[in-house]
GUKOLDO-754354 format. One line per 8 residues: number of its first residue (from 0); their letters; for each residue x, y, z of C-alpha. Coordinates in pm, 1 decimal. Example, Ala and Ser with C-alpha at 12.3 -4.5 7.8 and 13.67 -1.06 7.14 Angstrom:
2
0> AS> 1230.0 -450.0 780.0 ~ 1367.0 -106.0 714.0;
//
This chain:
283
0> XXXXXXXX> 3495.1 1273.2 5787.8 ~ 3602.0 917.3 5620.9 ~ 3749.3 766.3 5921.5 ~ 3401.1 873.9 6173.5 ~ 3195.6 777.9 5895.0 ~ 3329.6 448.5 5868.9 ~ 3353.3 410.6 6267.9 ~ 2945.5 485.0 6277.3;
8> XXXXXXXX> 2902.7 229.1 6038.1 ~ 3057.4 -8.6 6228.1 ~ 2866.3 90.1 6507.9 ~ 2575.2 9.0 6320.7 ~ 2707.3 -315.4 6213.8 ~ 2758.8 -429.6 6566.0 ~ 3147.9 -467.3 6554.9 ~ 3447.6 -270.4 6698.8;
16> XXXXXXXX> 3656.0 -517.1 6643.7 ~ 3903.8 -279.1 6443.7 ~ 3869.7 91.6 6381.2 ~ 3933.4 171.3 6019.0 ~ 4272.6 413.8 6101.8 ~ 4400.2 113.8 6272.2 ~ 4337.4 -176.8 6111.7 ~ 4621.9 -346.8 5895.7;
24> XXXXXXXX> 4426.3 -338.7 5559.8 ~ 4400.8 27.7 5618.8 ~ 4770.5 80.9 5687.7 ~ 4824.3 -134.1 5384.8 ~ 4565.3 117.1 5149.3 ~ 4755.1 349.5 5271.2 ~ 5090.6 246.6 5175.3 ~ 5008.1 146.9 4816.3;
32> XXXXXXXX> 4874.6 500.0 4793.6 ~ 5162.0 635.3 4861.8 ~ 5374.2 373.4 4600.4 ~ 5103.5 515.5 4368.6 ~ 5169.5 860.7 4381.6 ~ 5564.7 798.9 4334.2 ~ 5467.1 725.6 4023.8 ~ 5383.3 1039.0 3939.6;
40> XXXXXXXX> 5735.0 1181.9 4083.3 ~ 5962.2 1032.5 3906.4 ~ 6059.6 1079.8 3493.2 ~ 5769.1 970.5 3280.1 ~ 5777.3 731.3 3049.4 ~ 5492.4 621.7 2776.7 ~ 5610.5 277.9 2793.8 ~ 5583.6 284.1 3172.4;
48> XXXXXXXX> 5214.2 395.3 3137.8 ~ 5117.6 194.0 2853.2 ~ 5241.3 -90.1 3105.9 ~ 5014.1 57.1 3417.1 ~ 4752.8 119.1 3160.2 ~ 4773.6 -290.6 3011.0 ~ 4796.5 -360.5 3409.9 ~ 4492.3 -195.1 3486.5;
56> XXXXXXXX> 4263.7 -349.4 3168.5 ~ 4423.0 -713.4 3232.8 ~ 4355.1 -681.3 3606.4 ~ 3983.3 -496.4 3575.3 ~ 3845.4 -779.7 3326.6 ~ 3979.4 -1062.3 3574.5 ~ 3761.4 -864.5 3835.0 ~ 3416.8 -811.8 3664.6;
64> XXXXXXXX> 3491.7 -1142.1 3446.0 ~ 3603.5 -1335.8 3753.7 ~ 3545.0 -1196.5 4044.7 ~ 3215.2 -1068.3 3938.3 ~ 3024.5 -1251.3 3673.6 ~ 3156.4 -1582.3 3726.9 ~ 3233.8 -1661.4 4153.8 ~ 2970.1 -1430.1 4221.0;
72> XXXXXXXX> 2656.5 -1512.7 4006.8 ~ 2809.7 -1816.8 3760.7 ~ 2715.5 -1624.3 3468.6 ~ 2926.6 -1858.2 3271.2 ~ 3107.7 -2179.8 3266.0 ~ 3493.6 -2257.0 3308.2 ~ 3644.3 -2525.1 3329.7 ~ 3848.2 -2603.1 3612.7;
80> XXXXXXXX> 4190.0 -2506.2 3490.4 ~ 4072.3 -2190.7 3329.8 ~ 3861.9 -2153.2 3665.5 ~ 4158.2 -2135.4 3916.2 ~ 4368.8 -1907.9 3650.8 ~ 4073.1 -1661.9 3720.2 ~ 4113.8 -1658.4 4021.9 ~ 4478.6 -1592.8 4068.2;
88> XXXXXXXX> 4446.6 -1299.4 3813.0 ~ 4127.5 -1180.6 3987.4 ~ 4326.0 -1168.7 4281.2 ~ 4664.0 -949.7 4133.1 ~ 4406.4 -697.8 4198.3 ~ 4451.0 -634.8 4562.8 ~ 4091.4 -732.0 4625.3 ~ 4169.5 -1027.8 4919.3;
96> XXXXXXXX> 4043.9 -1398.2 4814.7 ~ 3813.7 -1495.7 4555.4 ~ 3543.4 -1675.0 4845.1 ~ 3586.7 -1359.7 5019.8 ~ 3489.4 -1150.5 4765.3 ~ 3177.6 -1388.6 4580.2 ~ 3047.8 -1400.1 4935.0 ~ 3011.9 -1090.2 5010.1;
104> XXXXXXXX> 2868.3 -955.7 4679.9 ~ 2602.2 -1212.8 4741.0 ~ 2504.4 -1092.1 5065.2 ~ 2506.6 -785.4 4860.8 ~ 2259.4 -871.6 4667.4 ~ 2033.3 -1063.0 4872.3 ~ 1961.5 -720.3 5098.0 ~ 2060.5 -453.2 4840.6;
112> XXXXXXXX> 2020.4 -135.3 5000.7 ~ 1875.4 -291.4 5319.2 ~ 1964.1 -392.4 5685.7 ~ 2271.4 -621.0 5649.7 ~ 2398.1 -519.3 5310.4 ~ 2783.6 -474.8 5356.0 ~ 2839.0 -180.2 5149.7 ~ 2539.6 37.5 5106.3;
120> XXXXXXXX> 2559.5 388.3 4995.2 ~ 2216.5 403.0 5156.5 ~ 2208.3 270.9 5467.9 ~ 2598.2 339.1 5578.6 ~ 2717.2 636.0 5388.5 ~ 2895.1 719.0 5058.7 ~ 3269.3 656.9 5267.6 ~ 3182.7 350.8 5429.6;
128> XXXXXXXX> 3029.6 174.3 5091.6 ~ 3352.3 314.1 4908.2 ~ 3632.6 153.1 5074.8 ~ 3524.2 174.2 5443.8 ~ 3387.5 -150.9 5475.7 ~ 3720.8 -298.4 5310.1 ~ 3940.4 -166.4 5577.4 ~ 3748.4 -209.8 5905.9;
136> XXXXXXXX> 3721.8 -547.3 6116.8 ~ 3386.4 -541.9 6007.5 ~ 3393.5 -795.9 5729.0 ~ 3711.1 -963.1 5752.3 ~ 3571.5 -1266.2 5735.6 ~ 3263.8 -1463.6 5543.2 ~ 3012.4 -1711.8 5580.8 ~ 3129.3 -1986.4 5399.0;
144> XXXXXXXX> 2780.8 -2120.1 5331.5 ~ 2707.8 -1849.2 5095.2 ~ 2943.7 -1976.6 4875.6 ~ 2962.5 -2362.1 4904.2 ~ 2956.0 -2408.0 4538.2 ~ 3325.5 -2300.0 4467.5 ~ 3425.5 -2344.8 4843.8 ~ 3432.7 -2716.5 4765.5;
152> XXXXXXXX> 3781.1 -2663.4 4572.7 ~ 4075.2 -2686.5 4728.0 ~ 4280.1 -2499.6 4513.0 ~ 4017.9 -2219.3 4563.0 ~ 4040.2 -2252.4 4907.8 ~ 4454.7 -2239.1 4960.5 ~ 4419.6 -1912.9 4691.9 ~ 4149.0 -1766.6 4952.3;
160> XXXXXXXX> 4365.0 -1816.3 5247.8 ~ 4710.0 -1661.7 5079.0 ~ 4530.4 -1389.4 4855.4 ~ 4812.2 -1146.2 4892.6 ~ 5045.8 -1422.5 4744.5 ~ 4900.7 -1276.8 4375.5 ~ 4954.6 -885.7 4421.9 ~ 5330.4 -972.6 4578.3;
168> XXXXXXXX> 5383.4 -1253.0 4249.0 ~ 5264.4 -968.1 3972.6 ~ 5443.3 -689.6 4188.0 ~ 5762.0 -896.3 4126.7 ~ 5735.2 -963.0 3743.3 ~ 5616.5 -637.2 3722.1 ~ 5982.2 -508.1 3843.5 ~ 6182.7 -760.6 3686.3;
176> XXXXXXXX> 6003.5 -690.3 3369.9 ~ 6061.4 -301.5 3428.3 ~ 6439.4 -379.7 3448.6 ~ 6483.9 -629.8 3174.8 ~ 6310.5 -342.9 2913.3 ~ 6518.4 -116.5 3066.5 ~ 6228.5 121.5 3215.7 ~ 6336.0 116.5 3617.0;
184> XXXXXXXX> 6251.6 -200.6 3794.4 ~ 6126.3 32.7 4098.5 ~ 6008.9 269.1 3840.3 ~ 5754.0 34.8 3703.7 ~ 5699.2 -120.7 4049.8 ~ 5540.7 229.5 4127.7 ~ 5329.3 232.1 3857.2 ~ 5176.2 -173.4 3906.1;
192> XXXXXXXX> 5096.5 80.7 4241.5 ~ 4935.1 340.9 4086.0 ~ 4743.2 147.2 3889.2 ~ 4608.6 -53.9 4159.7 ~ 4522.7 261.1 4329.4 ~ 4322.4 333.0 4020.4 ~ 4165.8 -25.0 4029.3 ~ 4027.4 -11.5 4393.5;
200> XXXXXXXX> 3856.5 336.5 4365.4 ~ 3705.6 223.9 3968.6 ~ 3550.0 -115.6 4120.1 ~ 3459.6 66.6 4449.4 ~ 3265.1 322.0 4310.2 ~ 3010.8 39.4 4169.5 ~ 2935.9 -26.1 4562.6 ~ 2893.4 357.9 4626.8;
208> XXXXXXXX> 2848.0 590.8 4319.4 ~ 2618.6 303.6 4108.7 ~ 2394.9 322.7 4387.1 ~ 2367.8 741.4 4408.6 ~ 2426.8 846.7 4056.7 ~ 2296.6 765.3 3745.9 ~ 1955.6 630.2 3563.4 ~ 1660.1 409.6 3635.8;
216> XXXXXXXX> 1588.7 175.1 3387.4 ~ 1423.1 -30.5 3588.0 ~ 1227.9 -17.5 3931.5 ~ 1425.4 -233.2 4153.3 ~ 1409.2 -296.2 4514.5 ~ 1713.2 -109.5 4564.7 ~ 1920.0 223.1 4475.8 ~ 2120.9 102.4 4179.6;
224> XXXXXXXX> 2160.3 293.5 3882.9 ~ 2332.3 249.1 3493.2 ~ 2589.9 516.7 3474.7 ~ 2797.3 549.4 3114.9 ~ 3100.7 660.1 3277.9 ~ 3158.1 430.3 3513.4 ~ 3080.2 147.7 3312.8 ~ 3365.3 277.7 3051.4;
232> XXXXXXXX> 3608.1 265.1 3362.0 ~ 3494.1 -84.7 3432.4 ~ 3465.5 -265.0 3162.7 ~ 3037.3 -287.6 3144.0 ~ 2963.6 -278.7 3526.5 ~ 2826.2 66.9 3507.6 ~ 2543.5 -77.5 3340.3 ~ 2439.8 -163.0 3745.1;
240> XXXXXXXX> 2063.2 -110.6 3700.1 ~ 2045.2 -369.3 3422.3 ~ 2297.2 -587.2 3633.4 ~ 2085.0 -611.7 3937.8 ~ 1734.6 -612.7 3755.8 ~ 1895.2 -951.4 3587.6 ~ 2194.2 -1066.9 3831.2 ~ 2272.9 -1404.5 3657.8;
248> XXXXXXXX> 2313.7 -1254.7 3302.6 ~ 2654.4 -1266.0 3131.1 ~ 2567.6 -932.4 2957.1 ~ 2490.9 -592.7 3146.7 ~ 2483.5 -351.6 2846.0 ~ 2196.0 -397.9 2672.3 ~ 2115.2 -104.6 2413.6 ~ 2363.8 -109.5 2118.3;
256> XXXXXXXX> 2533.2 209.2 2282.3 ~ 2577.9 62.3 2649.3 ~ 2957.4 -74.5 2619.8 ~ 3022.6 -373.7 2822.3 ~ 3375.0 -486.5 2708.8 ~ 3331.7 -750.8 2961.5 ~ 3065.5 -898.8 2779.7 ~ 3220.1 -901.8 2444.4;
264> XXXXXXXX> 3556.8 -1033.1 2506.2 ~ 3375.1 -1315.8 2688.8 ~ 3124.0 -1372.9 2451.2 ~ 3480.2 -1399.8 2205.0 ~ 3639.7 -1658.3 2427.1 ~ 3304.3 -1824.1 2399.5 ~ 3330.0 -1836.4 2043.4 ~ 3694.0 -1992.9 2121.8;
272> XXXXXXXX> 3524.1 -2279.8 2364.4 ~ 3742.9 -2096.4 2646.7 ~ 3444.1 -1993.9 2808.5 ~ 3066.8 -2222.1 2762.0 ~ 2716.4 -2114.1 2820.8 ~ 2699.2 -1783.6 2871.9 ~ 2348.9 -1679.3 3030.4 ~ 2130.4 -1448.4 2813.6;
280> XXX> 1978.5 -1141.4 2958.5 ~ 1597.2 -1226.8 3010.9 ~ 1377.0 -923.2 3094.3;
//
């Protein structure tokens, strides 16, 4: 069902350039889901899962902080040190380059739900908006014109072209660090897996679940919906209603009850000068 989903989306799409069950990123998803569920296999440890647990939170901020709020709709300011540290910790997560990812979540936007969005529930199917879309030849590449702004960089740039460099890096300290605390260096190297694993499918459900399941707040030109329980897995980007009925806002949860730890641990480094002017909701 996944794989001839995803192959009639690409129909759609207008490219065959890779079938999903072929393609190297799929081979790769594959892999690391395999790596993941070794975890599970061997002895378990609390300090082994406190570690995939601090691997997943560190990892999920850098995406809706980074990845998200910041390359994607410059909720924020950085400067340019802090700026390229973003985006080597956005990219630990096994999500390919920073460019890659801003440009397609603005293409997102800019037909949400429509002909040409990359990842709609809607349009494509639930499999093909999940992780479908990652793993074909469909999207491999981007138009760099959608994201000129941080394309000028350089540094952005060389992190874009060698994206898997910052999985491989924290994959590394992640094992050395296993051995030196005496918890397994391969036995922790499965669990930087797992939680990865658990990463992808959290931030993937925004594109596919966020736009099926949940509440209206408002009536936007698309599917999305706030949903409580995915924004708890995700740090605030539940909350996807709000998000795309105000996409430049540094804050998606808006009632007192809608948690968006995004939000406040930016709104803290703002308080720190780490992080300046971060945009206000406006209704």
């Amino acid at each position: 069902m996944f794989w001839g989903e995803c192959h009639r989306a690409e129909q759609r799409v207008g490219t065959h350039r890779a079938r999903p069950l072929l393609s190297f990123n799929a081979l790769a998803f594959v892999m690391v889901h395999l790596l993941g569920a070794g975890a599970l296999l061997v002895r378990f440890s609390w300090r082994l899962a406190l570690l995939g647990a601090a691997l997943y939170a560190v990892r999920m901020f850098a995406i809706t902080a980074g990845y998200h709020r910041y390359f994607s709709h410059r909720a924020y300011r950085l400067g340019r040190v802090s700026q390229g540290l973003m985006a080597f910790l956005a990219q630990t997560s096994g999500q390919k380059g920073v460019l890659w990812w801003a440009a397609h979540h603005r293409r997102h936007h800019r037909h949400a739900d429509a002909e040409g969005d990359v990842h709609s529930p809607l349009t494509n199917g639930f499999w093909w908006s999940h992780a479908g879309w990652v793993l074909s030849g469909a999207w491999v590449g981007y138009d760099p014109s959608g994201i000129q702004d941080f394309g000028r960089y350089p540094e952005l740039r060389w992190l874009d072209r060698h994206h898997w460099v910052c999985p491989w890096f924290l994959a590394f300290v992640t094992a050395g660090l296993g051995a030196w605390w005496g918890l397994g260096g391969w036995q922790a190297f499965l669990w930087f897996c797992l939680s990865t694993v658990l990463l992808w499918h959290a931030t993937f459900c925004i594109n596919s679940l966020a736009h099926v399941w949940g509440t209206r707040r408002f009536e936007t030109r698309d599917g999305s919906r706030n949903n409580a329980l995915l924004a708890l897995l995700t740090f605030g980007e539940g909350w996807h209603n709000n998000h795309h009925h105000c996409q430049s806002a540094c804050r998606q949860g808006l009632r007192w009850w809608e948690l968006d730890l995004t939000y406040a641990v930016l709104k803290a480094l703002s308080w720190a000068g780490l992080v300046r002017d971060p945009r206000p909701y406006r209704l």
